[in-house]
C-alpha positions as CSV (number, residue, x, y, z in Angstrom):
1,X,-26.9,-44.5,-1.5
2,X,-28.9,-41.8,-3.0
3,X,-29.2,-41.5,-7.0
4,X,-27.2,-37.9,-6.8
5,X,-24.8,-39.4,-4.7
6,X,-23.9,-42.6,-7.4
7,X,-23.8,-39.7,-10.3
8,X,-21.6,-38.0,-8.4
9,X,-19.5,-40.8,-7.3
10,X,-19.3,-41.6,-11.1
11,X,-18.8,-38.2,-12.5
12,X,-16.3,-38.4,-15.4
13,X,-13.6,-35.4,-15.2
14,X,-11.8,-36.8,-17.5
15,X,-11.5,-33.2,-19.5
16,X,-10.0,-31.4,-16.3
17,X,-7.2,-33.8,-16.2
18,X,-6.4,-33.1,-19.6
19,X,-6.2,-29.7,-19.3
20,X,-4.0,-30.0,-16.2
21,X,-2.1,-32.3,-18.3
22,X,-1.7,-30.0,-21.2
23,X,-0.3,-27.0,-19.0
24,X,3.4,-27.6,-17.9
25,X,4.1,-27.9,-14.1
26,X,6.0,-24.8,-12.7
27,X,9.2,-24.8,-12.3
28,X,9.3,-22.6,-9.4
29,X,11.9,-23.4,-6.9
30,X,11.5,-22.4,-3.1
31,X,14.6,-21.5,-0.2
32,X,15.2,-25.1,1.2
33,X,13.1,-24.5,4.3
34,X,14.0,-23.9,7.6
35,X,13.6,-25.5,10.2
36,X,10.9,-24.7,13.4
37,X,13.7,-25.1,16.4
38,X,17.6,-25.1,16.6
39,X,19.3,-27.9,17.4
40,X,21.0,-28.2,20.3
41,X,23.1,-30.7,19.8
42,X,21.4,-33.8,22.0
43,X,20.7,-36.7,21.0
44,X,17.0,-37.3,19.6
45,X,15.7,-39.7,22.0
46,X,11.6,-40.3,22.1
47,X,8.9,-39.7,18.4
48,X,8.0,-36.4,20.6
49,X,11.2,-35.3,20.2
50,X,11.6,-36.0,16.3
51,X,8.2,-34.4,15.5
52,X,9.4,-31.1,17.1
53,X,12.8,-31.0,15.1
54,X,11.8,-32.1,11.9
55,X,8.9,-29.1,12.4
56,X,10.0,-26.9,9.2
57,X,8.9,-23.9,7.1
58,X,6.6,-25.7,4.7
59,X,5.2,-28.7,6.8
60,X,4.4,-29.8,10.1
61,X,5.6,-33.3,9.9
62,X,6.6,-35.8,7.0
63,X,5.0,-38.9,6.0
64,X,7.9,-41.6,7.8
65,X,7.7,-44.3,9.6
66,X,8.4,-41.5,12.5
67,X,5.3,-40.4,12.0
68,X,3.6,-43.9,12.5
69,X,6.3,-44.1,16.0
70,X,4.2,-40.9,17.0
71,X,1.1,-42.1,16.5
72,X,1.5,-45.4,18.5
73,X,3.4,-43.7,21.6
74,X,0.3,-41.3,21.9
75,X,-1.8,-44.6,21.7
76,X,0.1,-46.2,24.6
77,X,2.6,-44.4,26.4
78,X,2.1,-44.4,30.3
79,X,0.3,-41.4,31.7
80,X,2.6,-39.2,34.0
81,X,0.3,-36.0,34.8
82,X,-2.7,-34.3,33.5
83,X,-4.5,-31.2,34.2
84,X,-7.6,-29.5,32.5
85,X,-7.0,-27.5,29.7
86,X,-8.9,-24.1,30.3
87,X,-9.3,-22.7,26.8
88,X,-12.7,-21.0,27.5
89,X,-13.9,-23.4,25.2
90,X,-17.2,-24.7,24.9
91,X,-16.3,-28.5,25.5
92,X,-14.1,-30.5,28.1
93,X,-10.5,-31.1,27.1
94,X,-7.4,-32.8,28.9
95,X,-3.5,-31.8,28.4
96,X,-1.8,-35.0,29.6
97,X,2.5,-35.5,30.1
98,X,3.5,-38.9,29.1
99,X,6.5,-41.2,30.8
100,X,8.6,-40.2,28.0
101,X,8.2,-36.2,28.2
102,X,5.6,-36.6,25.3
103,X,2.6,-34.2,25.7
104,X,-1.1,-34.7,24.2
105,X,-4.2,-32.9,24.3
106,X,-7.3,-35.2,24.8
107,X,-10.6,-35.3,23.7
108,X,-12.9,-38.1,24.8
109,X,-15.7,-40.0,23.3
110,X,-19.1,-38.5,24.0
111,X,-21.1,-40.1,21.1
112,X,-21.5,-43.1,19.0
113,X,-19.7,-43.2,15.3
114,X,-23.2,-43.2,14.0
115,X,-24.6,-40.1,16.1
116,X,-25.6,-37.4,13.3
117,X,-25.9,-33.8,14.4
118,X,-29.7,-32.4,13.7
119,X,-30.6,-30.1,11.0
120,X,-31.8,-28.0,13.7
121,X,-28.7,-27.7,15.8
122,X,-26.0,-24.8,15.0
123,X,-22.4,-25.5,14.1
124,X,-21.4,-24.0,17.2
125,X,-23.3,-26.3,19.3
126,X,-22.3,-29.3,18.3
127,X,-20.9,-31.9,20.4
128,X,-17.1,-32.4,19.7
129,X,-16.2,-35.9,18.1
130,X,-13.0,-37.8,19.3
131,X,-13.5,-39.5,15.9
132,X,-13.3,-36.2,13.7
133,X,-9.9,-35.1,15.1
134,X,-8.6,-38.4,14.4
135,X,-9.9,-38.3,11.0
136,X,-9.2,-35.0,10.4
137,X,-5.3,-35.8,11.3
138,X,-5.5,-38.8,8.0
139,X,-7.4,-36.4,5.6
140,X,-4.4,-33.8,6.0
141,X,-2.0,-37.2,5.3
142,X,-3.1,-38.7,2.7
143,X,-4.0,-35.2,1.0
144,X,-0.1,-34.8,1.4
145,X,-1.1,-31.2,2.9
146,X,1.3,-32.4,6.3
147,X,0.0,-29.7,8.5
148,X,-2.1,-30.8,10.9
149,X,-0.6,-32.1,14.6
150,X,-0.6,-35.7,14.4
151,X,-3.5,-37.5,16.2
152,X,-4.5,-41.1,17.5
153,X,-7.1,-42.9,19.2
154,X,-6.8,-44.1,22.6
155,X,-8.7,-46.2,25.1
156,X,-8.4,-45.2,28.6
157,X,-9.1,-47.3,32.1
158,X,-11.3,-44.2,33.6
159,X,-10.4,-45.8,37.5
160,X,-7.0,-46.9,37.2
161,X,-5.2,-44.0,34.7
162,X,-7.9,-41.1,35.1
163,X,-9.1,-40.6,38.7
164,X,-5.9,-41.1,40.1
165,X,-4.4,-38.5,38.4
166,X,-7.3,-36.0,38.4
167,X,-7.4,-32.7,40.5
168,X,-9.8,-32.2,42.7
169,X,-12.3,-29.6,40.4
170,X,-12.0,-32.6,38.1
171,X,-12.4,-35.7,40.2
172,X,-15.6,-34.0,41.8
173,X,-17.3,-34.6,38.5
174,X,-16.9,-38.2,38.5
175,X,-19.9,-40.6,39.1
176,X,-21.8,-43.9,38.6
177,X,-24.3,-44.0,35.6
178,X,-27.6,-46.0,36.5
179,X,-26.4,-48.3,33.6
180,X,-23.5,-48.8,36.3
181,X,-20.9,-47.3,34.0
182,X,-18.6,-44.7,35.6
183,X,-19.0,-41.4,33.6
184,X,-17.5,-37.6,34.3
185,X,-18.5,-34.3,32.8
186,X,-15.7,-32.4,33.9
187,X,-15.5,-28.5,33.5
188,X,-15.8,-26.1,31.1
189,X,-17.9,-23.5,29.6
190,X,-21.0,-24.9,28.2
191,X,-21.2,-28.9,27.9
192,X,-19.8,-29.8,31.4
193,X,-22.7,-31.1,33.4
194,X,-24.1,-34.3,34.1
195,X,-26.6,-34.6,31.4
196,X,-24.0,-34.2,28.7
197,X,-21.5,-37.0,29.9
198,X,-18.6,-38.9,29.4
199,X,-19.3,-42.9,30.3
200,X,-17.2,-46.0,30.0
201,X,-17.8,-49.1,29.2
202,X,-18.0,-50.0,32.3
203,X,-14.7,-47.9,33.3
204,X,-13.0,-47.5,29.7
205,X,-13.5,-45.2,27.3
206,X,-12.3,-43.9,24.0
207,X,-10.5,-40.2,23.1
208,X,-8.5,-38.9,20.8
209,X,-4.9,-37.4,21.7
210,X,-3.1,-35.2,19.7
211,X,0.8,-34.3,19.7
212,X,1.4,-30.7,21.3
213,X,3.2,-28.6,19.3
214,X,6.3,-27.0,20.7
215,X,5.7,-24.5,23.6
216,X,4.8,-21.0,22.2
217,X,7.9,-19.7,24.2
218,X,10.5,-22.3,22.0
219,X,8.0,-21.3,18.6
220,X,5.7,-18.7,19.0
221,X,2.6,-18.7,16.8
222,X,0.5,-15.7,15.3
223,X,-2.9,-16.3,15.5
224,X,-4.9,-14.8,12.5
225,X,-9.1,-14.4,11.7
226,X,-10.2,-16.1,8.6
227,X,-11.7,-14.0,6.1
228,X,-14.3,-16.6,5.0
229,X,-15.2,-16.4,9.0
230,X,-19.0,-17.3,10.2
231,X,-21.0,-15.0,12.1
232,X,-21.4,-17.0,15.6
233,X,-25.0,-15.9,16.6
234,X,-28.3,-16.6,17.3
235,X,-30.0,-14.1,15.1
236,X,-29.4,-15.0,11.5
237,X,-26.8,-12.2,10.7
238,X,-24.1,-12.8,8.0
239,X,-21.0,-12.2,6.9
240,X,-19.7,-9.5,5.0
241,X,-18.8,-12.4,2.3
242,X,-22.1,-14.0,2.2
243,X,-23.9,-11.0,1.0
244,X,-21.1,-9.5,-1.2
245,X,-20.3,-11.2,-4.4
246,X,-17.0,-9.1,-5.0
247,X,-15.7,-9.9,-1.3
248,X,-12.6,-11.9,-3.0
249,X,-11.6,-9.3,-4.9
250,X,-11.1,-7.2,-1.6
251,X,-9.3,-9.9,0.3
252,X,-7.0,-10.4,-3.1
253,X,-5.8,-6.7,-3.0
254,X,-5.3,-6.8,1.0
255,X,-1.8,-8.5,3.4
256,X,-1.2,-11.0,3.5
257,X,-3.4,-12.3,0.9
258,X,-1.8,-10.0,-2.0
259,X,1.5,-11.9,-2.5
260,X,3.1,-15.5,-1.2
261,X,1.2,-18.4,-0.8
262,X,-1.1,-17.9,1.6
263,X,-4.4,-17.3,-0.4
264,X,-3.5,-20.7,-2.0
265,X,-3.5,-21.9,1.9
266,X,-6.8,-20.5,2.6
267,X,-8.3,-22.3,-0.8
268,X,-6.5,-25.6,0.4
269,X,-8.2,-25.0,4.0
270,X,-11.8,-24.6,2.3
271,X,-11.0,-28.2,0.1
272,X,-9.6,-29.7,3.8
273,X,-12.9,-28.2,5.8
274,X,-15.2,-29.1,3.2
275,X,-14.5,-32.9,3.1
276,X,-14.6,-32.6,6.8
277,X,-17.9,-31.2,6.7
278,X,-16.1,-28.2,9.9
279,X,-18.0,-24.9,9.2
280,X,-15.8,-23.7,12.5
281,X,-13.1,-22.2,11.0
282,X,-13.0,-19.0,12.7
283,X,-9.1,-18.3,13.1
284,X,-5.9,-20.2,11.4
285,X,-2.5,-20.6,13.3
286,X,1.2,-19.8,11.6
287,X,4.4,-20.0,13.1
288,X,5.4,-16.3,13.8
289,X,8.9,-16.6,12.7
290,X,8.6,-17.5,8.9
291,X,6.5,-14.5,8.5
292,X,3.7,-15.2,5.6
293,X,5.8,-17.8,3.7
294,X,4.7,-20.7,6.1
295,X,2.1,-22.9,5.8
296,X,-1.5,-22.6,7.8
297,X,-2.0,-24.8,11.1
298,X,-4.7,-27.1,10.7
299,X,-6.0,-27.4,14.3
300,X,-8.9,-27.9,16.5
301,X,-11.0,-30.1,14.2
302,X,-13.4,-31.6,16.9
303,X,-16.7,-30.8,14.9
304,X,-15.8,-33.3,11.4
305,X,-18.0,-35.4,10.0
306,X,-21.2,-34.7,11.7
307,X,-23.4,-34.8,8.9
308,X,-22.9,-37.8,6.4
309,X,-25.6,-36.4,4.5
310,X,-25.9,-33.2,4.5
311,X,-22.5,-31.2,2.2
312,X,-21.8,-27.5,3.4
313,X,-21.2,-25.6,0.3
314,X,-20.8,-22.4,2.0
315,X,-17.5,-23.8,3.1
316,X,-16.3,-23.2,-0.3
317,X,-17.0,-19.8,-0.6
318,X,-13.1,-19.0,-1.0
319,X,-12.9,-21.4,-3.8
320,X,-16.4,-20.3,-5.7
321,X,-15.7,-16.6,-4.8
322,X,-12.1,-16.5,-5.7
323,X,-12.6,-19.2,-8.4
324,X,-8.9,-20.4,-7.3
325,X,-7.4,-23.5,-6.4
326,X,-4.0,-24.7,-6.2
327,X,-2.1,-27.2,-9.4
328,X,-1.3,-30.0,-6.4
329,X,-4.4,-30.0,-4.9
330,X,-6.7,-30.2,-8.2
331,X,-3.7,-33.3,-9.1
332,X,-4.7,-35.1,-5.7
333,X,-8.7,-34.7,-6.3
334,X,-8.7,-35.7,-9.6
335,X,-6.6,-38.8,-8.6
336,X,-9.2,-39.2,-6.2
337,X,-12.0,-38.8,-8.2
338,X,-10.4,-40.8,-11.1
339,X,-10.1,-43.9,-8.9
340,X,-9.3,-47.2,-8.7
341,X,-8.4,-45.8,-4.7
342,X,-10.6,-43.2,-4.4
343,X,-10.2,-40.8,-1.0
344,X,-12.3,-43.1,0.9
345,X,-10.3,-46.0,0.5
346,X,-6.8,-44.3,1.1
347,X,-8.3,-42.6,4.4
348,X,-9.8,-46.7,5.4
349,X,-6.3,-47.3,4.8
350,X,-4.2,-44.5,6.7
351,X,-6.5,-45.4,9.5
352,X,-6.4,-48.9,9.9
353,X,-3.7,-49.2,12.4
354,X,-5.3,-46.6,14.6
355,X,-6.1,-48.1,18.0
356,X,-9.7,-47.8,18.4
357,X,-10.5,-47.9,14.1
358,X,-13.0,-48.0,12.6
359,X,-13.3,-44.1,13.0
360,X,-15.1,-43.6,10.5
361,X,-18.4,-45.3,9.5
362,X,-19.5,-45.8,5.5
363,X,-21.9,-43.3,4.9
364,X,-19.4,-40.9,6.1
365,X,-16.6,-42.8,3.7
366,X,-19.3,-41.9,1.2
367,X,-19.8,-38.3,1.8
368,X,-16.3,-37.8,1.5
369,X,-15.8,-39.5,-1.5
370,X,-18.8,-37.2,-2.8
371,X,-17.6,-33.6,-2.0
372,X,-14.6,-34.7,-3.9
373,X,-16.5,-34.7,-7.0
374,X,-18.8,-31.4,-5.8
375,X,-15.5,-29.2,-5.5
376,X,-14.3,-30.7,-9.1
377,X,-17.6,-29.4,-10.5
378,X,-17.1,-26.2,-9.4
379,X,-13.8,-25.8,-10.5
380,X,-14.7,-26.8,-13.7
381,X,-17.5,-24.5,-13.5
382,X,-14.9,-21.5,-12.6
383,X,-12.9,-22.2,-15.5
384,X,-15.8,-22.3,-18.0
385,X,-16.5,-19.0,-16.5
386,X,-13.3,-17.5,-16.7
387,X,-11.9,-19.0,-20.0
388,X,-8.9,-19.0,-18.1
389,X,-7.0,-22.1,-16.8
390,X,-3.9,-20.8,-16.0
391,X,-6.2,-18.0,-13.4
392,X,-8.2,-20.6,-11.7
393,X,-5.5,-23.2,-11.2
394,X,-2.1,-21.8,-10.2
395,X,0.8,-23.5,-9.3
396,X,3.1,-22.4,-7.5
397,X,5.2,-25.1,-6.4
398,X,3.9,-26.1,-3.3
C-alpha cells in the first residue's frame, strides 16, 4: 500500500460529521410509493416473482431475506432455454429462462480477478468483468441505494448445461483450447472471435447472472443520456462539461434536473460509478410511469473495478461541478470513512455467500475504501468554497 493511499485511508473527517450533525435532518415526507406492477391477485410463488412485485417508486428491491432467495435461485436454478442477447453491444452476452420462469442475463468470465486494464487501453475497450457486475450489485446494497437488478455468480458445466442448449450461430463458436479446455467466443460486435475467448476449466466456467427486470411491455422504461456523458472516440475530443466550468449551472436550470430528485440521483450515480471505477455511463434507465419522481436504474456495470490503482476523478465531475451531494449519502461515506467497518469490509461481507466469492481481490478492497475518502475531500473542499452547508449537502428525504 502506497503512502497516499495509508493517508487517505486514515484521513480524519471528523469536522464534516459535525457539521452534518449540527444541521437537523429534514423532515420532508414523500407519497407512500407505488408500486411497479398491479397485482393480480395470484399467489406469489418463485424469488422472481417477489422481486417484480415488490418493484416500487423509490427502489428496486429491499434488503430481505428475499433478496438473499434471489440471489441463490440465480446461482442454481436449472437452465430451461437460452438465446443470445443481440444488444449491438460490444461484448458477448446470454439471456437464459430458468425451471422456475426466472429470467437472467449472463455474463461470463473472460479474465482473472487479478487482470488490470492498461493505461493504454480506452474505457470503451475494455473487456467486461463477470466480477464487476457482481460487485457492482453489493456496492448498490450496502450503500442502501437499492437500485441496481440483483446479481450473483454462477459456475456453469460448458458441455452438459451450455452446448446443449445453444443455437446453432452459437454452438458453431465452440472449440477445444490447446490447453484442452473447451472455450467459445460466441457473437457479437467487437470481442467475439477466437483470440478473445471464453475457456473452462476444463468445461466449467464462471459468469455473472443478473435478475431481468419486468418486460418493458408489463413496465416500460424511458431511457435518458447523462449529462456528465464521455465523448466515445478515438480523437481526443471532449465534452461540453470538460471544457466548461459553468456546465452545472446549465444542467441546474434545464428538465428534469430543475425540480425533484433527480439531480440528487445523478450526484449519487457519480459516488456509485466512482467507487466502481465505470467511466461508461453514457445513458441512465427510469421507469416511464412514475415520471421524474423515481429513482435512476443502475444497470450494465460490466467494466468495475478494472483499475485498483488508478481513481477516475473525472467521474466526479457532477459532484465537483455542481458541488452537491445528497444528506444520506454523505451519512453512509462518513460511516464508512469513520470505521471500525469501513466499505471494504461491509462489501467482503455482503459478498461472502456469493457462489464463486472471492469477487473481489484486496487491492481492489483498498481502492474502494480509498475513493471514499477522495470524494469526502472534495466535499469538504466544496463547502469551504461555498461557505454554505445547507447548498452543498441537501437532504431531501431520500
Amino acid at each position: 500500500m502506497d503512502d497516499e493511499t495509508k493517508t487517505l485511508l486514515a484521513a480524519d473527517f471528523s469536522d464534516l460529521s459535525r457539521e452534518l450533525a449540527s444541521h437537523r435532518h429534514s423532515s420532508v415526507l414523500h407519497k407512500p410509493p407505488r408500486k411497479l406492477l398491479k397485482s393480480n391477485g395470484r399467489l406469489l410463488g418463485t424469488a422472481w416473482q417477489e422481486f417484480h412485485a415488490n418493484i416500487n417508486q423509490y427502489y428496486l428491491y429491499q434488503d430481505t431475506p428475499k433478496i438473499d432467495r434471489l440471489l441463490n435461485d440465480l446461482a442454481i436454478e436449472p437452465l430451461k432455454k437460452m438465446r443470445m442477447f443481440n444488444d449491438r453491444g460490444t461484448q458477448f452476452k446470454l439471456r437464459m429462462k430458468f425451471d422456475d420462469g426466472g429470467r437472467g442475463l449472463v455474463k461470463f468470465m473472460r479474465v482473472s480477478r487479478d487482470f488490470e486494464t492498461g493505461p493504454n487501453i480506452v474505457s470503451y475497450h475494455e473487456f467486461e468483468r463477470h466480477t464487476g457486475e457482481i460487485a457492482a450489485f453489493h456496492l448498490d446494497r450496502v450503500l442502501g441505494f437499492y437500485r441496481c437488478p440483483p446479481v450473483a455468480g454462477r459456475l456453469f458445466n460448458m458441455t452438459r448445461e451450455l452446448e446443449p442448449l445453444a443455437e446453432e450461430e452459437f454452438r458453431d463458436t465452440f472449440f477445444i483450447s490447446p490447453g484442452k479446455n473447451k472455450c467459445f467466443f460466441g457473437v457479437c460486435h467487437q470481442f467475439c472471435i477466437d483470440a478473445f475467448a471464453f475457456c473452462g476449466n476444463p468445461d466449467t466456467i464462471e459468469g455473472s447472472v443478473a435478475a431481468f427486470l419486468p418486460s418493458q411491455d408489463d413496465a416500460e422504461r424511458k431511457r435518458t443520456t447523462h449529462p456528465w456523458r464521455r465523448k466515445y472516440n478515438k480523437k481526443g475530443l471532449l465534452a461540453v462539461w470538460e471544457t466548461d466550468d459553468a456546465y452545472c449551472e446549465k444542467i441546474r436550470h434545464k428538465p428534469p434536473y430543475n425540480s425533484g430528485r433527480r439531480l440528487l440521483d445523478i450526484m449519487d450515480m457519480s459516488v456509485y460509478d466512482y467507487i466502481l471505477g465505470n467511466m461508461d455511463r453514457h445513458h441512465y434507465e427510469t421507469f416511464k410511469d412514475f415520471g421524474n419522481d423515481t429513482f435512476l436504474l443502475g444497470l450494465d456495470q460490466g467494466r468495475s473495478f478494472t483499475k485498483s490503482r488508478h481513481d477516475e476523478l473525472s467521474i466526479l465531475a457532477p459532484i465537483y461541478q455542481c458541488c452537491l451531494i445528497r444528506r444520506s449519502t454523505l451519512k453512509k461515506l462518513l460511516e464508512f470513512q469513520a470505521g471500525p467497518l469501513k466499505l471494504s469490509d461491509r462489501l467482503r461481507r455482503s459478498m461472502a455467500a456469493d457462489k464463486i466469492s472471492p469477487i473481489l481481490t484486496t487491492p481492489f478492497m483498498v481502492a474502494a475504501d480509498r475513493r471514499v475518502a477522495q470524494i469526502l475531500l472534495i466535499i469538504r473542499k466544496c463547502i469551504k468554497k461555498t461557505d454554505k452547508f445547507n447548498t452543498v449537502v441537501v437532504d431531501d428525504g431520500f
